[in-house]
C-alpha positions in Angstrom: 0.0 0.0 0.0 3.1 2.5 1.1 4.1 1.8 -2.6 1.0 3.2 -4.2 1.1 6.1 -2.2 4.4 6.8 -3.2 3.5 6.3 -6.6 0.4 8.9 -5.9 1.7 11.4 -4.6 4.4 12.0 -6.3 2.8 11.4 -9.8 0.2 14.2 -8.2 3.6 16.4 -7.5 5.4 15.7 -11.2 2.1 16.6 -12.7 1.6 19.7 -11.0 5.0 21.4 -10.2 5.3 23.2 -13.4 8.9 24.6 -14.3 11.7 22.5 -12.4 12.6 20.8 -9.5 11.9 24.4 -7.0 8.2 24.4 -8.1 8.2 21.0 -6.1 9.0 22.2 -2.6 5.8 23.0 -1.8 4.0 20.1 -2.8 7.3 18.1 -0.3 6.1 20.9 2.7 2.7 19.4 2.6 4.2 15.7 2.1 5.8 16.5 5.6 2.4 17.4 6.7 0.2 14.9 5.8 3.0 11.9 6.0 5.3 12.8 8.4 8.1 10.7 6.0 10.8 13.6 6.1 11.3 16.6 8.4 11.3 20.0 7.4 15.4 19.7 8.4 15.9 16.6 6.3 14.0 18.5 3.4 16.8 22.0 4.0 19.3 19.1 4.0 18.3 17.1 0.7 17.7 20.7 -1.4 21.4 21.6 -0.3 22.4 18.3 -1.1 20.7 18.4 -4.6 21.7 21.9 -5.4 25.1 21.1 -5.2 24.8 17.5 -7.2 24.4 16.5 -10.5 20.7 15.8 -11.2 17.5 17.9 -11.0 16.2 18.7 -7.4 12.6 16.8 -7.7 14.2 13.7 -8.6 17.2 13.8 -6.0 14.6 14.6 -3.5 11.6 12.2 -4.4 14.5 9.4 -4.5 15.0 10.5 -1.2 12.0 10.2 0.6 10.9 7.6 -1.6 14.2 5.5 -0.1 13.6 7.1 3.4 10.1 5.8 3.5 10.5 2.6 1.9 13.6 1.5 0.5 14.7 0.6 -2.6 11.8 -0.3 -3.9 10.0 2.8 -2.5 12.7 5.3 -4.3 12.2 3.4 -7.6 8.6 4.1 -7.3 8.4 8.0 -5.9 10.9 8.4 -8.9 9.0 6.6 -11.2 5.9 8.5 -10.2 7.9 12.2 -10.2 8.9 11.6 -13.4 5.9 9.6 -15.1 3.5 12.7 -15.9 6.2 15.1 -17.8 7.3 11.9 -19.9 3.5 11.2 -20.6 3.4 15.2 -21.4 5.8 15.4 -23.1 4.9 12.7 -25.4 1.4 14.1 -25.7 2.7 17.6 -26.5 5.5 17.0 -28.9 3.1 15.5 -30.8 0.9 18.3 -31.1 3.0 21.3 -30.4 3.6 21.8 -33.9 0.3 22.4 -35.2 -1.0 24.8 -32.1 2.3 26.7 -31.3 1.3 29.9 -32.3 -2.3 29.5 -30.9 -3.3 32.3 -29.0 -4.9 30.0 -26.3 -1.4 28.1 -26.2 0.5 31.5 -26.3 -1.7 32.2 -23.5 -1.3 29.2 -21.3 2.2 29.7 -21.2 2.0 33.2 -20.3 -0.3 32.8 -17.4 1.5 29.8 -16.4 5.4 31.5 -15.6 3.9 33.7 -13.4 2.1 31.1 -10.8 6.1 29.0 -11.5 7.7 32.7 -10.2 5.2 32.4 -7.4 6.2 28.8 -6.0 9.5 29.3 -6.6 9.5 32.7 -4.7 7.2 30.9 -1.7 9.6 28.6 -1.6 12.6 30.8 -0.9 10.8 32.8 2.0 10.1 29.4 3.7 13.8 28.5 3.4 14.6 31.6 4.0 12.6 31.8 6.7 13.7 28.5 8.5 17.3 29.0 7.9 17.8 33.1 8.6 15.8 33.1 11.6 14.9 30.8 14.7 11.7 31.0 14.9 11.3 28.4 18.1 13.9 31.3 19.7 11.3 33.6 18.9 8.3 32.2 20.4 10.1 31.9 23.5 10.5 35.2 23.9 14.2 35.2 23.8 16.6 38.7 22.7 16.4 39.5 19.1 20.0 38.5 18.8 19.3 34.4 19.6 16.0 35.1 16.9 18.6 35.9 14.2 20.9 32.9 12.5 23.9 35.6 12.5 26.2 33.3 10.8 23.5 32.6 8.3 22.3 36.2 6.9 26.0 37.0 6.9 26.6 34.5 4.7 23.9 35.3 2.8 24.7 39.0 2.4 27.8 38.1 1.3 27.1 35.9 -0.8 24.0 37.8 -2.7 26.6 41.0 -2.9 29.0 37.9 -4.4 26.3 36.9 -7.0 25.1 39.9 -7.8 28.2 41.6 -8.0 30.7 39.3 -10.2 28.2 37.1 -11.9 30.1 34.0 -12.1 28.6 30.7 -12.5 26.5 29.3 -9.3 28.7 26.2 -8.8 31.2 28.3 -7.5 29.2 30.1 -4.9 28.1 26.5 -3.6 31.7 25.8 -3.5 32.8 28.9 -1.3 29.5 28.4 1.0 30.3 24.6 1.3 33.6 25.6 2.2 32.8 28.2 4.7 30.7 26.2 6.4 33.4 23.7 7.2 36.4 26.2 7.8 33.3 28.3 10.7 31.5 25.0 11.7 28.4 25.3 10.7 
């Protein structure tokens, strides 16, 4: 049964997270929810993990709690199920996307539909941002605004957004200098 609702939800999460493997974090926030079969760390965990490896973010991450949950046999099948829908789309729409690609209801579709991806994608950075920039179970015990603040965490993050912004170089090498700074400060 664990198997089919692997399969499920994460068929529900490949068909429905429009424009890459960030549109899927907040389908995986309600998986933590409903399920329980990750934490809200583990999930901070896997998406550094996956940024900074080869392979897209949904995949690494349905692997993941498809392997956490079940084993083997349960990563196979939240993969499977991640990945099933665009395969079946893509099918679909390759075969048709040539006759109705300047159709203004297609045009249209794809104009309404990056604005709700922007929107997932930017709810999903102010929840990490959120849980890794500021601790929150600090805050709601009324401790000093100093222990509600990650210090070492916006620093690095100002630094590194003036880094980005300023030099644009390619993002590998940002992950590189924060992976390294958090081993050389402990983090």
């Amino acid at each position: 049964m664990i198997y089919l609702i692997l399969f499920l939800e994460f068929f529900k999460i490949g068909l429905f997270s429009l424009g890459g493997g960030l549109a899927t974090l907040p389908f995986l926030q309600e998986l933590i929810v409903k399920y329980g079969w990750i934490t809200h760390t583990e999930l901070l965990n896997m998406i550094a993990i996956s940024e900074s490896t080869p392979g897209p973010i949904g995949v690494n991450t349905a692997t993941f709690v498809g392997y956490n949950t079940a084993g083997i046999f349960g990563g196979l099948v939240a993969t499977i199920g991640l990945a099933a829908p665009s395969i079946i789309i893509i099918v679909i729409v390759a075969h048709y996307f040539t006759k109705f690609n300047e159709h203004p209801l297609v045009e249209g579709a794809f104009l309404g539909i990056r604005p709700a991806v922007t929107g997932l994608i930017a709810f999903v950075a102010f929840e990490l941002g959120k849980g890794e920039l500021f601790n929150l179970q600090q805050f709601s015990l009324n401790e000093g605004i100093l222990d509600f603040l990650n210090l070492k965490s916006i620093i690095l993050f100002i630094i590194l957004f003036y880094l980005i912004n300023r030099y644009k170089k390619h993002p590998i090498l940002y992950i590189i200098l924060a992976a390294v700074i958090g081993v050389v400060f402990n983090y």
